[in-house]
C-alpha positions as CSV (number, residue, x, y, z in Angstrom):
1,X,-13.8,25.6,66.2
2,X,-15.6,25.0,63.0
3,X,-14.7,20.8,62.3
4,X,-12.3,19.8,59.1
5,X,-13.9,16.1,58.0
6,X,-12.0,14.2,55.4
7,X,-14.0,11.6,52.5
8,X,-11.5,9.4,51.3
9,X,-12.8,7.1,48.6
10,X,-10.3,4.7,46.9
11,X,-11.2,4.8,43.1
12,X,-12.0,1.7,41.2
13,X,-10.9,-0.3,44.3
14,X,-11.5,-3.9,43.3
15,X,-9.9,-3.4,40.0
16,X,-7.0,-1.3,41.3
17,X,-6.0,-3.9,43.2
18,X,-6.0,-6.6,40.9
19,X,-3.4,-4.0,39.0
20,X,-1.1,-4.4,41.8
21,X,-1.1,-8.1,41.4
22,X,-1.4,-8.2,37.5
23,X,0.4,-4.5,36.1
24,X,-0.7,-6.0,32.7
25,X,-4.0,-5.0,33.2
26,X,-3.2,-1.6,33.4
27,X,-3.3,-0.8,29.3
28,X,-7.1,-2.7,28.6
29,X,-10.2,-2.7,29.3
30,X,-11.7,-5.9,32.1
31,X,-13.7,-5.9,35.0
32,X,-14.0,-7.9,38.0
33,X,-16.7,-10.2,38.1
34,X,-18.6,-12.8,39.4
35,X,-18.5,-16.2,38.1
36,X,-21.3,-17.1,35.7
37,X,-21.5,-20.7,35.9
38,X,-22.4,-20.3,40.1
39,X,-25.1,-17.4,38.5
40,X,-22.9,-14.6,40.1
41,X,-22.4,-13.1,36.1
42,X,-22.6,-9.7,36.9
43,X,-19.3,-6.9,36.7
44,X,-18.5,-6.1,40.3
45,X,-15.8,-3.7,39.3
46,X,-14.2,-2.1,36.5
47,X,-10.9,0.0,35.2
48,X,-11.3,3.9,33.7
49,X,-10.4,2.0,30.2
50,X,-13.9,-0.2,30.3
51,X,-15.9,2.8,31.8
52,X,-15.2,4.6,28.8
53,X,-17.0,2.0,27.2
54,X,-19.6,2.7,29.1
55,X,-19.2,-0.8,31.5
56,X,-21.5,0.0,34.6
57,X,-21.2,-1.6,38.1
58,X,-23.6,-4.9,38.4
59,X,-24.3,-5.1,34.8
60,X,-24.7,-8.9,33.6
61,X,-21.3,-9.4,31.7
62,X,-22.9,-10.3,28.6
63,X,-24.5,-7.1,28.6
64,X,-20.6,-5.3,29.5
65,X,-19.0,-7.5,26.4
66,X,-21.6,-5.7,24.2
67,X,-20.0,-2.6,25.1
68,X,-16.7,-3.5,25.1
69,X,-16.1,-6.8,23.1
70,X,-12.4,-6.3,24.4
71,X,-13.7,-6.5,27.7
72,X,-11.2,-9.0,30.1
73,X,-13.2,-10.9,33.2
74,X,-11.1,-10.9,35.8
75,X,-12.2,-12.8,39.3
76,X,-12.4,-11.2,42.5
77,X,-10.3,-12.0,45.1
78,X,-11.6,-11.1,48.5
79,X,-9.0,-11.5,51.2
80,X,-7.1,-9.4,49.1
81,X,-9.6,-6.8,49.0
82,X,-9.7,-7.2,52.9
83,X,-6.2,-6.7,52.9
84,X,-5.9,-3.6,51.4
85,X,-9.1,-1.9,53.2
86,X,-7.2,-2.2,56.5
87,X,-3.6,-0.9,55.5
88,X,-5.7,2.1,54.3
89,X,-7.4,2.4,57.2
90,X,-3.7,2.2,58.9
91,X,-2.8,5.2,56.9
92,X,-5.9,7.1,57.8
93,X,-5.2,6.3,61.3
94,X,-2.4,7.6,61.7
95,X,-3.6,11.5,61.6
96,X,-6.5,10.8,63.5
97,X,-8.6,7.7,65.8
98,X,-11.7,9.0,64.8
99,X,-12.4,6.9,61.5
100,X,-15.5,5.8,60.3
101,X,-15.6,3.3,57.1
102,X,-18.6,3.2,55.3
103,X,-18.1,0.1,52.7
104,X,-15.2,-1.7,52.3
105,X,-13.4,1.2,50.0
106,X,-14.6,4.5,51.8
107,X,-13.9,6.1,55.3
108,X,-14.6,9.3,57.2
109,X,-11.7,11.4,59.2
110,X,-12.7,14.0,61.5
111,X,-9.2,15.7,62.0
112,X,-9.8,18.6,63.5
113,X,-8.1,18.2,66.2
114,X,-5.1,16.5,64.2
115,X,-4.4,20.0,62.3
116,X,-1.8,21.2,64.8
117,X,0.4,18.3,64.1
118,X,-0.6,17.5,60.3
119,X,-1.7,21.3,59.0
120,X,-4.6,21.7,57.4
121,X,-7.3,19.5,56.2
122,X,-6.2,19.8,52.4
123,X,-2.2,19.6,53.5
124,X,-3.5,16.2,55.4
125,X,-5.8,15.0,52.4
126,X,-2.8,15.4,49.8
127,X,-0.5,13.6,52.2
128,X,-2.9,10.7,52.5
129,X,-2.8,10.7,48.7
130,X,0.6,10.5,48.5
131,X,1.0,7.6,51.0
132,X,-1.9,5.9,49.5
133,X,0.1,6.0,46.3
134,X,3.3,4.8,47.2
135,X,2.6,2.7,50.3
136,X,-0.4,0.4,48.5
137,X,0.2,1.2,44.4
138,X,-3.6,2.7,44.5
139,X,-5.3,6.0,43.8
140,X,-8.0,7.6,46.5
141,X,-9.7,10.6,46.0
142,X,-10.8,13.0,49.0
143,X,-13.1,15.3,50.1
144,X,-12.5,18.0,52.5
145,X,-14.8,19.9,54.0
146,X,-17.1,21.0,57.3
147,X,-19.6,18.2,57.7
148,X,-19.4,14.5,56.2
149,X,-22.3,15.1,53.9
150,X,-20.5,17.6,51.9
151,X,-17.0,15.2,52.3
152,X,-18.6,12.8,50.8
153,X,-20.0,14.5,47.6
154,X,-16.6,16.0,47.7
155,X,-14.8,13.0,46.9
156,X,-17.0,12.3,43.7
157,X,-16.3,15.6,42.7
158,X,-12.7,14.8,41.0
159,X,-12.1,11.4,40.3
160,X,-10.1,9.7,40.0
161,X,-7.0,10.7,42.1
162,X,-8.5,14.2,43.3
163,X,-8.9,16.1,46.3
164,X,-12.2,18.5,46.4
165,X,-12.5,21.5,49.1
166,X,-16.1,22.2,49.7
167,X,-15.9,25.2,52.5
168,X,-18.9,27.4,54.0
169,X,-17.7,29.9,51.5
170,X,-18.1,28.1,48.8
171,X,-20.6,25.3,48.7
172,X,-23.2,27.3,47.7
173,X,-21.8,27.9,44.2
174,X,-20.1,24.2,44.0
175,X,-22.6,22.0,45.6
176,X,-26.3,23.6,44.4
177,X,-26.0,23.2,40.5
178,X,-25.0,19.6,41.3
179,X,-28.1,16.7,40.4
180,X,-30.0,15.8,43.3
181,X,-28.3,12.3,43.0
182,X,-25.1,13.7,44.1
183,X,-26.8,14.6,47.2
184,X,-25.8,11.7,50.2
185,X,-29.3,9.4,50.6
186,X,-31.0,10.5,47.6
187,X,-31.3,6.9,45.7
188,X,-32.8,6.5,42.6
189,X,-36.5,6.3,43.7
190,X,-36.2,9.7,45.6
191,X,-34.3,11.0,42.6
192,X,-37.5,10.2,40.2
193,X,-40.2,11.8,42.4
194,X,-38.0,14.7,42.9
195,X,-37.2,15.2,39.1
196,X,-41.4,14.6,38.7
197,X,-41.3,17.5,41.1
198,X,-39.1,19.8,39.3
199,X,-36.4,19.2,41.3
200,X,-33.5,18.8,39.2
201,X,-30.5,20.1,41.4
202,X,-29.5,20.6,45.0
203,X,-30.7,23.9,45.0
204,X,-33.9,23.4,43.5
205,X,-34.0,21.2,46.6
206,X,-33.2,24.5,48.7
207,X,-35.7,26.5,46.6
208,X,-38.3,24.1,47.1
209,X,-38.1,25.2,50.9
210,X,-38.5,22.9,54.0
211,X,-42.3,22.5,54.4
212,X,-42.8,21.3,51.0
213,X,-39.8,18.6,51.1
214,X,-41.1,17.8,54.4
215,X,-44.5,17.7,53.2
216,X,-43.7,15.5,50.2
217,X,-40.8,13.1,51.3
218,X,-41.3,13.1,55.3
219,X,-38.4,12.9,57.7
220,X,-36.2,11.6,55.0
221,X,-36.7,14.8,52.8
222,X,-36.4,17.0,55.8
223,X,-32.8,15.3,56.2
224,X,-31.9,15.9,52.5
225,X,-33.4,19.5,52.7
226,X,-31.0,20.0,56.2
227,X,-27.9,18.0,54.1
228,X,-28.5,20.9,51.0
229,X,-28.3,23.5,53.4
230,X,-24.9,22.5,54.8
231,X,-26.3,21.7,58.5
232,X,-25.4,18.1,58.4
233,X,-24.0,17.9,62.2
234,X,-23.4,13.8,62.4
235,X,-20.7,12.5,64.1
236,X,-17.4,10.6,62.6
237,X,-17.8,7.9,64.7
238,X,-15.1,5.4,65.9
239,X,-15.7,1.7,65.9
240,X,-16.4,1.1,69.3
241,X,-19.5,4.4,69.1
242,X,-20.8,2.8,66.4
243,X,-24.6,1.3,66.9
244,X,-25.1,-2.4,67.8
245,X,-26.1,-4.5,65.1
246,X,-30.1,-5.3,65.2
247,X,-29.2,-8.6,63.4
248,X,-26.5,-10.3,62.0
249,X,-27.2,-12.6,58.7
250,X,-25.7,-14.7,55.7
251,X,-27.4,-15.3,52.6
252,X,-26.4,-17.1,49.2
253,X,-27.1,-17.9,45.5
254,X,-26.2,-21.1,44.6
255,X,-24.6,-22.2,41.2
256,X,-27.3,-24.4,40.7
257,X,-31.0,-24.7,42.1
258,X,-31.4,-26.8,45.3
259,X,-33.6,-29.6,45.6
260,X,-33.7,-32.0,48.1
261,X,-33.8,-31.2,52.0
262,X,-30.3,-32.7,52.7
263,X,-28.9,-29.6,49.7
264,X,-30.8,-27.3,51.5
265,X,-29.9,-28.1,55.0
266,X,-26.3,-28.5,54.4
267,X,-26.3,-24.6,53.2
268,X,-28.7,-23.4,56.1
269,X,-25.3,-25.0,57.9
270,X,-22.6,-23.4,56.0
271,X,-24.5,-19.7,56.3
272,X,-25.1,-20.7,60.4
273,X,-21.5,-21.0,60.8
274,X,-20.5,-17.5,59.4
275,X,-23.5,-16.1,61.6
276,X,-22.5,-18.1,64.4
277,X,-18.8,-16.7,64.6
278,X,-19.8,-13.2,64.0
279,X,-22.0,-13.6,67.2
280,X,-19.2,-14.8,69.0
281,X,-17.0,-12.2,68.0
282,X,-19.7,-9.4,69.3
283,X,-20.3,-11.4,72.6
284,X,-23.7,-11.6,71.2
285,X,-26.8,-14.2,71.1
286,X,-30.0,-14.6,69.4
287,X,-33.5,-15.0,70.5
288,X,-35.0,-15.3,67.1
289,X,-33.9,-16.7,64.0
290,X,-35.4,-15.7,61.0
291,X,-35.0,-17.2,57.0
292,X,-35.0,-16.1,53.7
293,X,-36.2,-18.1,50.4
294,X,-36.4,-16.8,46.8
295,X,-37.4,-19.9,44.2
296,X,-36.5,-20.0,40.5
297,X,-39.0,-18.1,39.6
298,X,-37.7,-15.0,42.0
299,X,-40.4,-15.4,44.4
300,X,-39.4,-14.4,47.5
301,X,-40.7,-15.5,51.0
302,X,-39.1,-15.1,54.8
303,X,-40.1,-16.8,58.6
304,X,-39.0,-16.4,61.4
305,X,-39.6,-17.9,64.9
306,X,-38.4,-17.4,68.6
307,X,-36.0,-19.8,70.2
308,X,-36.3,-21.5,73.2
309,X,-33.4,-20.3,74.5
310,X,-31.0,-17.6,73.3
311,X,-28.1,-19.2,71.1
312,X,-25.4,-18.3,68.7
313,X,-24.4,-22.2,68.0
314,X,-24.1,-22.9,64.3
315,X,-26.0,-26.6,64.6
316,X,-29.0,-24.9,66.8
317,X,-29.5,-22.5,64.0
318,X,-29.1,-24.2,61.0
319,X,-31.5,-26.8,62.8
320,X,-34.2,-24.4,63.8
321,X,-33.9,-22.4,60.0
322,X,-34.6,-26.3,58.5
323,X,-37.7,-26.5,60.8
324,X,-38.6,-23.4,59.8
325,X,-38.3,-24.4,55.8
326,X,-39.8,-27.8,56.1
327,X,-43.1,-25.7,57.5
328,X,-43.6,-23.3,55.2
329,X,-42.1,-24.2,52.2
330,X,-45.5,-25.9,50.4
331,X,-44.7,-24.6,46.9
332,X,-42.4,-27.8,46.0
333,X,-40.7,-25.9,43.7
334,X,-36.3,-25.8,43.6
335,X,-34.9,-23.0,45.4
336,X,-32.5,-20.4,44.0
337,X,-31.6,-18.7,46.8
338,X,-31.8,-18.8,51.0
339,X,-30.6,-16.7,53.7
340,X,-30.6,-17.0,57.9
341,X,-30.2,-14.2,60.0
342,X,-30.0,-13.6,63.9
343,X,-32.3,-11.4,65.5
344,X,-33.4,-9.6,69.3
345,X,-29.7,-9.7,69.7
346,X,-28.6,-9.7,73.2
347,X,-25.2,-9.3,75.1
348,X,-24.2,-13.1,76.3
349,X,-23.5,-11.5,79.8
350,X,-27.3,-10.7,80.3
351,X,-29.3,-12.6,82.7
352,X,-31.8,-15.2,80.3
353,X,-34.7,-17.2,81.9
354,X,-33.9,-20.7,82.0
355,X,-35.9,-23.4,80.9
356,X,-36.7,-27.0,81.2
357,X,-36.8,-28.0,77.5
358,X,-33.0,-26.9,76.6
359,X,-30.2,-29.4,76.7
360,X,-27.0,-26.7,79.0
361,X,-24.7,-29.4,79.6
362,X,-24.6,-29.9,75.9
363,X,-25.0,-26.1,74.6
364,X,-21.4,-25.7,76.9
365,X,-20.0,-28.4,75.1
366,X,-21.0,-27.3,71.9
367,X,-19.9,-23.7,72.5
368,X,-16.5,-25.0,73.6
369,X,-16.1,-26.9,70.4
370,X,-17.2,-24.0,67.9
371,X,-15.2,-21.5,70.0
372,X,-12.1,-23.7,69.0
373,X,-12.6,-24.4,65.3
374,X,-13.2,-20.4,65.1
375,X,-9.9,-20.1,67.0
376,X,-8.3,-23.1,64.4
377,X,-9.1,-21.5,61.6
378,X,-8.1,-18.2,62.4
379,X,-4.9,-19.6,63.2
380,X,-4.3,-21.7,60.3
381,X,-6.7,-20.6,57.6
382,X,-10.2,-21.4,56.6
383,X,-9.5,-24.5,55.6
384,X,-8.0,-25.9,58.3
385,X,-11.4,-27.7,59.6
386,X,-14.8,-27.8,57.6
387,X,-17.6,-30.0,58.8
388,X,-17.9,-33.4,56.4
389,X,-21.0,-33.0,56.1
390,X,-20.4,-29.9,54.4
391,X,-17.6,-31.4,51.8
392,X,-20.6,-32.9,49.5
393,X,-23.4,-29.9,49.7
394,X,-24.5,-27.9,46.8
395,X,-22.4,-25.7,47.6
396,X,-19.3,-25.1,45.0
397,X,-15.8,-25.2,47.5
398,X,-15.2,-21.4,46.8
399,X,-18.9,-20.8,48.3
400,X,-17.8,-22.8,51.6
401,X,-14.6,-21.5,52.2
402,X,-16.1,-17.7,52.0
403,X,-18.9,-18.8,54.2
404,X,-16.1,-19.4,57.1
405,X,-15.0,-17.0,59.8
């Protein structure tokens, strides 16, 4: 039975949303974006009426008022974002269990076996639209077709608030005159050797044939080449199927440059505890930790080191990214930006050597603690508890809180 997979993308999500909470915003031109003065300035989102303009995605806004001197800022608002993502996912669940999100705005469906009780994949694609519509005041446009490459490009194909077929019958004469950019994994360093190539559509991709695109762009072009031809054969996978995360990490910008080693430990900290809780979540620990440091001048410089003895505690490592900073870090120079990220992941019910130089008896009582502050704050908010030490970092307070679980 050939498969029906659905691309649902919801269009202009984090500025449809802010028009659910603000309907004023509906008639101008704005744009969500980051906050300039903690050196987040860029548009994260923007409304049809400022992409007319010709506002782009993670343009500096400065740039996006030349455009559009019109132009309103709006400021993002997470949770909310959060929120919405997983009542559409409730919708989308509802035909089907095999979902697969990929950002916080797109999903796969495979429905194929969902068409005896819904109909067909483009009856189920304009119901979704519908509910999407008047359940969550937001647009989504959807692909339909036989694979989830072809879904995918689908979706792009009539925006906003459209539904595109792509069938076996007909993907030859939709898909083929398309760029190569439309074309899922072509980025735009792929897109410039192929255009140096001569190939300037997907089915110059096609004509190009499979040895040379192999030849030129190894397994990656013999992937897009497969992907062109309509064999893409990948899976919608659920959430449990999907792979294990490698490494699980948290980085940040500041709003201003840090300095001194108590600025830069107190953010090694914050970062720690989102990594820590995520670990916890997964029933995972580390056995390397590994940091990230880009100085005002954007130059950029990572470490990393094996533990002692596999962890996910916040305090063990923040501690061992400060060790890791205070030797290496020789330039003496402020730092713009640092990151800390868990590696050689392992399931905390695998068997670990033990050793002589690691404090258990305090590792249990630290576990026990952080396991109830996640459990706190996911009762009572984000706020509910936050470290002191935290309370006076560089760190501005809307940095902290989004750092917590």
């Amino acid at each position: 039975m050939e498969r029906t997979v659905l691309h649902c993308d919801l269009d202009n999500f984090f500025a449809s949303v802010e028009c659910v909470y603000d309907p004023t915003l509906a008639n101008v031109p704005f744009a969500v974006c980051g906050d300039p003065k903690e050196r987040h300035g860029i548009v994260l989102a923007k409304n049809q009426i400022a992409k007319q303009f010709g506002v782009k995605t993670a343009v500096p806004i400065w740039e996006a008022k030349q455009l559009c001197p019109s132009l309103r800022l709006v400021e993002p608002h997470y949770e909310r974002y959060m929120d919405f993502s997983r009542r559409a996912r409730a919708v989308y669940e509802h035909y089907t269990d095999m979902v697969e999100a990929f950002g916080i705005d797109e999903c796969w469906l495979d429905v194929t076996g969902s068409q005896m009780l819904f109909g067909s994949g483009e009856q189920i694609a304009k119901e979704i639209n519908s509910r999407i519509k008047n359940e969550l005041g937001l647009t989504v446009s959807v692909g339909v077709s036989f694979n989830k490459c072809f879904a995918k490009l689908g979706s792009d194909l009539n925006k906003p608030n459209g539904i595109s077929i792509i069938s076996r019958d007909n993907f030859k004469s939709t898909v083929w005159p398309l760029p190569v950019e439309s074309l899922l994994w072509v980025g735009k360093s792929t897109k410039t050797r192929m255009n140096n190539l001569g190939i300037l559509t997907i089915g110059d991709i096609v004509a190009f044939g499979h040895d040379l695109i192999t030849a030129s762009f190894g397994k990656n072009g013999e992937s897009i080449w497969r992907n062109a031809m309509g064999y893409d054969c990948s899976p919608v996978l659920r959430e449990r199927e999907l792979p294990a995360a490698k490494s699980i990490g948290k980085s940040v910008t500041g709003s201003r440059d840090l300095v001194t080693e108590e600025e830069i430990f107190t953010t090694f900290l914050a970062l720690a505890e989102n990594v820590s809780e995520k670990l916890r979540k997964c029933s995972l620990l580390c056995g390397t930790v590994q940091i990230h440091i880009r100085d005002t001048y954007l130059g950029i410089t990572e470490h990393q080191t094996r533990l002692v003895q596999p962890t996910r505690l916040a305090s063990e490592l923040a501690q061992t990214g400060m060790e890791l900073f205070k030797k290496n870090w020789r330039r003496r120079i402020p730092v713009r930006s640092i990151g800390i990220r868990a590696c050689e992941l392992m399931c905390d019910c695998e068997s670990i050597q033990l050793s002589f130089e690691y404090d258990y008896q305090k590792a249990i009582l630290l576990e026990r603690l952080e396991t109830s502050v996640d459990r706190i704050r996911e009762k009572y908010g984000k706020n509910a508890l936050m470290r002191a030490s935290l309370m006076h970092s560089a760190l501005t307070q809307s940095e902290r809180v989004s750092f917590l679980p």
